[in-house]
C-alpha positions as CSV (number, residue, x, y, z in Angstrom):
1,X,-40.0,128.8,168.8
2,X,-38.7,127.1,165.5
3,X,-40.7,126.9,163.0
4,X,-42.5,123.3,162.8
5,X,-41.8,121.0,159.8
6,X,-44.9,119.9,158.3
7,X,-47.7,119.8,155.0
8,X,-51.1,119.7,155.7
9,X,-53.8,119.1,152.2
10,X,-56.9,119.4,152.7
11,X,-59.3,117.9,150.0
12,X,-63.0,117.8,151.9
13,X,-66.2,117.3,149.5
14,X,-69.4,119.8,150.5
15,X,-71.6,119.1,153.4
16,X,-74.5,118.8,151.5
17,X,-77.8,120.9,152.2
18,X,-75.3,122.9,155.3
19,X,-71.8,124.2,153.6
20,X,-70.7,124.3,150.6
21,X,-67.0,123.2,149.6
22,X,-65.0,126.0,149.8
23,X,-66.7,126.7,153.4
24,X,-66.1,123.2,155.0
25,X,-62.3,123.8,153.7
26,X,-61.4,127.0,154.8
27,X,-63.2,126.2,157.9
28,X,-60.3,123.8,158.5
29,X,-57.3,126.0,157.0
30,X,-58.6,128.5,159.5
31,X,-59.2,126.4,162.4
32,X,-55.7,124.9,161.6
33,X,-54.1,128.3,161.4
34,X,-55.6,129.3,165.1
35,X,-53.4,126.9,166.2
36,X,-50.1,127.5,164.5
37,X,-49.3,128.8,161.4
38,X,-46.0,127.5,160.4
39,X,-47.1,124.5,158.7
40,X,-47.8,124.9,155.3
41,X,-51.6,124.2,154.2
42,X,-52.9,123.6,150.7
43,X,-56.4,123.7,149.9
44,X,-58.0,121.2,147.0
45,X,-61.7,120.9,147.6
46,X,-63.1,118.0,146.3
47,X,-66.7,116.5,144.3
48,X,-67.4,113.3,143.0
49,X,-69.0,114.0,140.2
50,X,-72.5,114.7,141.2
51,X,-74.0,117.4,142.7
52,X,-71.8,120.2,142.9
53,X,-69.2,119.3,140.4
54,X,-69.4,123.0,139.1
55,X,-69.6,125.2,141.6
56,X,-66.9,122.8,143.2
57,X,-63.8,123.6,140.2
58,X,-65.0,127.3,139.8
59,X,-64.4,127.8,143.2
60,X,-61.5,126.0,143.5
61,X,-60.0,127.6,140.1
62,X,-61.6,131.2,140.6
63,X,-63.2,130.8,137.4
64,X,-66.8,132.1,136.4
65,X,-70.2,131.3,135.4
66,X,-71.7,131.1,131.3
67,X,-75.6,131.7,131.9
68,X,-78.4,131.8,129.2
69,X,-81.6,129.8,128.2
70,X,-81.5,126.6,126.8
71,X,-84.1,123.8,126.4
72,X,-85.3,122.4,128.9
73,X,-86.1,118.3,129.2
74,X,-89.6,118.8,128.6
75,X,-88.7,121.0,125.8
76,X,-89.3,124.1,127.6
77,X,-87.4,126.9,127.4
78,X,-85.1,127.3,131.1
79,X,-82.1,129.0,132.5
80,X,-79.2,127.2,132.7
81,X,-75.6,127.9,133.2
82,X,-72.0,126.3,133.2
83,X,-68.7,126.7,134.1
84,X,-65.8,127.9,133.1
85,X,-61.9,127.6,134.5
86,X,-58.1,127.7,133.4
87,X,-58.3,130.8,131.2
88,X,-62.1,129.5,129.6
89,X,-60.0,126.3,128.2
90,X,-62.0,124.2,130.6
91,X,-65.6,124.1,130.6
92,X,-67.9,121.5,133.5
93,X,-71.4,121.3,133.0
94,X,-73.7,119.7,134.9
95,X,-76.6,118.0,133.2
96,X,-79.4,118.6,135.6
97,X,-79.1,122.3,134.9
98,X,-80.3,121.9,132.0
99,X,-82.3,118.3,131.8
100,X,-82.7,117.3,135.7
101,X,-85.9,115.6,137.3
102,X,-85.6,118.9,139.5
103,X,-86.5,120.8,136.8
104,X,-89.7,118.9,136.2
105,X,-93.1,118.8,138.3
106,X,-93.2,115.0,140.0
107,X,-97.0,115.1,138.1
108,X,-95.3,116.0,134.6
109,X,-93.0,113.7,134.8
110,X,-92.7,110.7,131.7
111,X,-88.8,109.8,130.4
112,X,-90.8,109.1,126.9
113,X,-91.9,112.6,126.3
114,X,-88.1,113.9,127.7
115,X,-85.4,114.9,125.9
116,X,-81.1,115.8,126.6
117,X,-81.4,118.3,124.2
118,X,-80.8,121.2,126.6
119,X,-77.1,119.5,127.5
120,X,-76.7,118.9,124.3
121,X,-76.6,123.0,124.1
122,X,-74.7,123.6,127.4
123,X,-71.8,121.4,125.5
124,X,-72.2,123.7,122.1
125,X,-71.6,127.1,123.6
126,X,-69.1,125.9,125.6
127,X,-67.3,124.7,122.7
128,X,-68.4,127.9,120.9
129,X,-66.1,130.0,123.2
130,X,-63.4,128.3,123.0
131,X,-63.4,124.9,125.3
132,X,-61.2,122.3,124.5
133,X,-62.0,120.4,127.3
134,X,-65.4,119.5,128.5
135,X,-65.9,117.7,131.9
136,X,-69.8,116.9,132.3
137,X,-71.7,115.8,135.3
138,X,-74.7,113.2,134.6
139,X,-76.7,112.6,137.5
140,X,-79.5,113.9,138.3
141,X,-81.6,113.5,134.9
142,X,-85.1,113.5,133.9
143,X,-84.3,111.9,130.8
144,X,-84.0,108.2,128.7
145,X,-83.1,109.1,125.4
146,X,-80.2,108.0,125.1
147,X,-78.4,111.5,124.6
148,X,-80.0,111.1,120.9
149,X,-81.5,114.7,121.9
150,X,-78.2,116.6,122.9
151,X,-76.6,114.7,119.9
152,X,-79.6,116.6,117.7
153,X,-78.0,119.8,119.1
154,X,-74.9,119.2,118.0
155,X,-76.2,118.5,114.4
156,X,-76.6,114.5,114.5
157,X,-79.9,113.6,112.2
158,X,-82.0,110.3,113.8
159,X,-84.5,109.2,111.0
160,X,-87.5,106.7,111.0
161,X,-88.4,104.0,108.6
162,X,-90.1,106.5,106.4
163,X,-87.0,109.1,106.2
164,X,-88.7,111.4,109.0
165,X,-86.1,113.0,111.3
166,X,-86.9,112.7,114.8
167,X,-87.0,115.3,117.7
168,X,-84.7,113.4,120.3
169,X,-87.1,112.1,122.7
170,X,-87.3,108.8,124.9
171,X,-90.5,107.5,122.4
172,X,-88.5,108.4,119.4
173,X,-85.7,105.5,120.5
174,X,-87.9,102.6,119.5
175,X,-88.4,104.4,115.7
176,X,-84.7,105.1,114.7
177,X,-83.5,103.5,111.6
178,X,-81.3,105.3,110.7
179,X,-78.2,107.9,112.1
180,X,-76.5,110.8,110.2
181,X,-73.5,112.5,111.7
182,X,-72.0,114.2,108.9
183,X,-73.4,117.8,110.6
184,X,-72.3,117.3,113.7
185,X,-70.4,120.4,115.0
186,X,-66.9,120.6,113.2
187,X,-65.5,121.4,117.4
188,X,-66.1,118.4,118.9
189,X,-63.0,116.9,117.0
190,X,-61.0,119.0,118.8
191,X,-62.2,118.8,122.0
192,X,-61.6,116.1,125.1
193,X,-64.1,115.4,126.5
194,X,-64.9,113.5,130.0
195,X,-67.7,111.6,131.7
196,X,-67.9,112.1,135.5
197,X,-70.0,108.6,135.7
198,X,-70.2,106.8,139.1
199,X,-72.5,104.3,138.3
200,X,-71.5,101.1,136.1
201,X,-75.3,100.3,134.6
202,X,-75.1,99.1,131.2
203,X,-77.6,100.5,128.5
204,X,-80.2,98.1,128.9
205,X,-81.5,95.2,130.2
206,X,-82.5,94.5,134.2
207,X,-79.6,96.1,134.8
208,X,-80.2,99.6,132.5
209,X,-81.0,102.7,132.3
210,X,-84.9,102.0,131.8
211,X,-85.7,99.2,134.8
212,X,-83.1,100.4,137.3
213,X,-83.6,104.3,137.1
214,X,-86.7,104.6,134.7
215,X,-89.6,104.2,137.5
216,X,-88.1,107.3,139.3
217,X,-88.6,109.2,136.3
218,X,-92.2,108.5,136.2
219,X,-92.2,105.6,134.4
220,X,-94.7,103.3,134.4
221,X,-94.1,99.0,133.8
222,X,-95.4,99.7,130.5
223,X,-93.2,102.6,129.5
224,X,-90.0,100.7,130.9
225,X,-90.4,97.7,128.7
226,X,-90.7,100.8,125.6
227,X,-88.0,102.3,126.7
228,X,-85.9,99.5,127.5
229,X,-86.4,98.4,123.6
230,X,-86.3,101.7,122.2
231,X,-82.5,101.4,124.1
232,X,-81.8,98.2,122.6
233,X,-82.9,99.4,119.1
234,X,-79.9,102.7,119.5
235,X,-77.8,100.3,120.3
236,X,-78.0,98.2,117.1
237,X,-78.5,100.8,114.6
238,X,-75.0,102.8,116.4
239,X,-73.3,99.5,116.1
240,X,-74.5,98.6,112.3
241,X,-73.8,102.1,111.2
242,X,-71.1,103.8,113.1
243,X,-69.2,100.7,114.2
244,X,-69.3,101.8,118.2
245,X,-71.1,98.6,120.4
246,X,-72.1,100.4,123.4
247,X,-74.6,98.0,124.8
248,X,-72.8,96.3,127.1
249,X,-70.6,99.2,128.4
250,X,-69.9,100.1,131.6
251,X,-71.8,103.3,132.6
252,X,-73.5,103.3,129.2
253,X,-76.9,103.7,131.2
254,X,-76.1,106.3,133.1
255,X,-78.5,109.5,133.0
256,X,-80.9,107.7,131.0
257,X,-78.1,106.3,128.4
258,X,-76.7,109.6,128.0
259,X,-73.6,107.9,129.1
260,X,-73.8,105.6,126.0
261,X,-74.6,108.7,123.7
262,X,-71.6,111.3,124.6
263,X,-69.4,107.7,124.2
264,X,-70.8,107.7,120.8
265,X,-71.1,111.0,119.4
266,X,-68.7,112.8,121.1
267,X,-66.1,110.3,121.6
268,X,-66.4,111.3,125.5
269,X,-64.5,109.1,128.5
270,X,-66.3,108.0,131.4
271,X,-64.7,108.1,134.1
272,X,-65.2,108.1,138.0
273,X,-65.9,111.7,138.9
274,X,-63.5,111.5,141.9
275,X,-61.3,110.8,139.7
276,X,-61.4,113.6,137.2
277,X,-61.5,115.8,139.4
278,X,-58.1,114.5,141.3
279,X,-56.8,114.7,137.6
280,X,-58.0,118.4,137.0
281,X,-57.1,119.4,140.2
282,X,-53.5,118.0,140.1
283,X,-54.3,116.8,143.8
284,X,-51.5,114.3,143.5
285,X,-48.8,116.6,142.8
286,X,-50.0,118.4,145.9
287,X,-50.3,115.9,148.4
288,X,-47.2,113.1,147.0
289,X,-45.1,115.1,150.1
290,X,-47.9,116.2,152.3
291,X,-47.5,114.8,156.1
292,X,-51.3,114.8,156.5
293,X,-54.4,114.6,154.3
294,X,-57.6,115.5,155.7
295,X,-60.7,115.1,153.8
296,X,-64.6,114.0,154.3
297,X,-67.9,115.0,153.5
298,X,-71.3,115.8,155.0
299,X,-72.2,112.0,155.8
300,X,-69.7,109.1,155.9
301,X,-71.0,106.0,155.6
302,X,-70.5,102.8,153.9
303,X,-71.2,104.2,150.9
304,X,-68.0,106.4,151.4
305,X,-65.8,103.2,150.7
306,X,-67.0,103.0,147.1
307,X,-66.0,105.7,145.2
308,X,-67.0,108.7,147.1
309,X,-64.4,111.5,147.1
310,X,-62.9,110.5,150.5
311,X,-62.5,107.1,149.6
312,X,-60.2,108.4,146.2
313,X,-58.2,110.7,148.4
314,X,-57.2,108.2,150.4
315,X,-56.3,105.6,147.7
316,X,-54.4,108.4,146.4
317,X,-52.6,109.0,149.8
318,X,-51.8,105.4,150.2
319,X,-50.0,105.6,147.1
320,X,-47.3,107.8,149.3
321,X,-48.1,105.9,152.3
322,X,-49.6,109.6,153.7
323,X,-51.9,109.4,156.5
324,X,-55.1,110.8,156.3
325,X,-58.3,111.2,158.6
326,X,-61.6,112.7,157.5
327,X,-63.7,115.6,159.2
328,X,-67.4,114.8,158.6
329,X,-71.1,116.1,159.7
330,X,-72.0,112.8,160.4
331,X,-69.8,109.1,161.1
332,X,-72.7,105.8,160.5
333,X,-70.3,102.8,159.7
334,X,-71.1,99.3,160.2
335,X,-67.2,98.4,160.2
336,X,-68.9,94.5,160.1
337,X,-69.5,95.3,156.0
338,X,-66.7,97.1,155.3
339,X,-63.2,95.2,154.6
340,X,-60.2,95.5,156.7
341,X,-57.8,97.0,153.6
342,X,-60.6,99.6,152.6
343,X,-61.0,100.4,157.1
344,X,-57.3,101.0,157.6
345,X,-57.1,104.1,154.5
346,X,-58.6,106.1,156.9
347,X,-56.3,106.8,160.2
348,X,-59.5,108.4,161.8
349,X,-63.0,109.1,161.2
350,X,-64.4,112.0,163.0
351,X,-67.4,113.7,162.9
352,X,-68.7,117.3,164.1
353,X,-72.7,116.3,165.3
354,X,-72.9,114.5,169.0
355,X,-75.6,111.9,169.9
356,X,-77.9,113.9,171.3
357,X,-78.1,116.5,168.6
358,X,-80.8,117.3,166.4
359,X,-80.3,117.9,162.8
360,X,-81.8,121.2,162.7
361,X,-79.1,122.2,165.9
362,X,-76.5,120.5,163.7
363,X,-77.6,122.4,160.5
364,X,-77.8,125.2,162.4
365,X,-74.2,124.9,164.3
366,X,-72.5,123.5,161.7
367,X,-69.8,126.3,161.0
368,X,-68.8,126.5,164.7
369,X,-69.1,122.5,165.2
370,X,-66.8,122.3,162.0
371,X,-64.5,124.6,163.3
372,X,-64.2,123.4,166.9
373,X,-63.4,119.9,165.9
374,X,-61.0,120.8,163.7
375,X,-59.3,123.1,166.0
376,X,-58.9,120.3,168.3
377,X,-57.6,118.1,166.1
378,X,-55.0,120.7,165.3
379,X,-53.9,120.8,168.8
380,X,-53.3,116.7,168.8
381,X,-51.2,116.9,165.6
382,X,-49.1,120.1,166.8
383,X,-48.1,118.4,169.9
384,X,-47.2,115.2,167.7
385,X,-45.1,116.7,165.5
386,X,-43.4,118.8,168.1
387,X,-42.5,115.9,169.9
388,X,-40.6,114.6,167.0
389,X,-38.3,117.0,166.4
């Protein structure tokens, strides 16, 4: 038999708390390859930011794994660790190693007595050995400082009324008067340095980082309204002294403001995380003459169609007017919500866990659920592309 024309990308996200990226990928390779292997497969896993983001590149990019102690939100001492890829030029950190709610004990738990100072570490060793590009996951935190605390890592000076410096925690935002940058760290200059931010909460307001995402941090009514003002305060002392007005910016209020402080200090980008990752991964180039895209992720749902990673894949893929389906643990779409233009980037939704299945079975089955569907959907798209020769 000739061989058969064809390009198959496959750029699935994790299945969260079942397999990891590279699994749910080469799951489908492999599934794909039982059926024929003369059609050329490419692998890209994909994240969106979140959860993940690092294990997600190093595993893609076969890089490794910087571990050491830093400090953690509560100003404890914790391990922590971030990656690096392309020959160490690349470092991705994710924040919640090193300043995440998970971190903290739900009884411990008070954004005014929090601090990023921990990232603000991650970010200086990276840059110590050599990054010159940082990409940095945000969700996940504990914190509502601001990123005043991993700006105090990298040197920046916060001082009170009374010329005291301040330690970089969520009370100490209400008390700044003043901002010093001339110490901060000679290597950010030469460093890019991106945001994977998928929310678009400004820094404060009913819409911030202190009333929208400041109760699940433990804070009371009280300590939101201080917070809240303590954000407002950063904001006007950053844009009387250094000239930046992040108040109103998109995605300013993520991770407790750290959004707003990287933006600041650090000159960072924020960015959709589906998106820097299709821009470090060079998924475009991979997939601009692919025949099929496959992609998904443990649960699709309406959520999916705003700014998960399928949903970017796809937009991608309609750019080349590539068809792509998606291979998920779970379908739940109320196709009433979601619009007709945003329905039709998907040529199929499928999904490995039947009705009457558990989610321990699923859990449990999810390699060989994962494997069978995708073998079967292997078959289909054999026998179509043979038939068009």
């Amino acid at each position: 038999m000739d061989k058969l024309k064809g390009k198959i990308v496959i750029a699935c996200d994790k299945y969260k708390g079942n397999l990891t990226v590279m699994q749910v990928c080469t799951i489908i390779k492999n599934a794909i390859m039982n059926i024929t292997k003369d059609i050329e497969i490419i692998v890209s896993p994909m994240a969106d930011g979140g959860e993940g983001i690092v294990s997600t590149l190093v595993e893609s990019y076969k890089g490794r794994y910087v571990e050491f102690e830093v400090t953690g939100s509560t100003g404890k001492k914790v391990k922590s660790s971030f990656g690096l890829i392309e020959n160490g030029n690349t470092a991705v950190i994710e924040m919640s190693s090193a300043s995440g709610l998970w971190l903290v004990k739900p009884q411990d738990r008070n954004p005014l007595y929090t601090t990023t100072y921990g990232t603000g570490e991650l970010i200086k060793k990276a840059l110590e050995i050599g990054a010159k590009r940082i990409i940095i996951g945000i969700g996940g935190s504990a914190t509502n400082d601001a990123g005043i605390g991993a700006a105090r890592a990298l040197g920046v000076k916060f001082y009170d009324k009374n010329k005291n410096m301040l330690s970089g925690f969520g009370k100490d935002l209400a008390r700044i008067e003043s901002i010093c940058v001339s110490d901060l760290d000679s290597l950010v200059n030469g460093a890019e340095i991106f945001v994977a931010c998928d929310v678009d909460n400004p820094l404060y307001g009913p819409n911030g980082a202190a009333f929208v995402y400041g109760p699940q941090k433990g804070a009371d009514v009280e300590t939101v309204k201080m917070l809240d003002e303590g954000l407002r305060n950063f904001a006007g002392v950053v844009k009387r002294d250094l000239k930046k007005d992040v108040g109103g910016l998109k995605g300013a209020g993520a991770a407790g403001g750290l959004g707003a402080g990287l933006v600041t200090f650090l000159n960072a980008e924020l960015k959709s995380g589906t998106d820097i990752i299709i821009q470090v991964t060079h998924l475009e180039d991979k997939i601009k003459d692919a025949d099929l895209v496959i992609t998904g992720e443990g649960a699709m749902d309406n959520q999916t169609f705003y700014g998960k990673s399928a949903y970017g894949v796809a937009m991608l893929a309609k750019k080349y007017n590539i068809p792509v389906i998606t291979v998920n643990g779970s379908v739940n779409i109320d196709y009433d919500k979601i619009e007709k233009q945003k329905q039709n980037l998907f040529a199929g939704n499928f999904d490995t866990v039947t009705r009457d299945m558990c989610l321990e079975d699923a859990i449990k089955n999810g390699k060989d659920l994962l494997y069978f569907m995708s073998k079967e959907i292997a078959k289909f798209y054999v026998s179509i592309i043979s038939k068009s020769r």
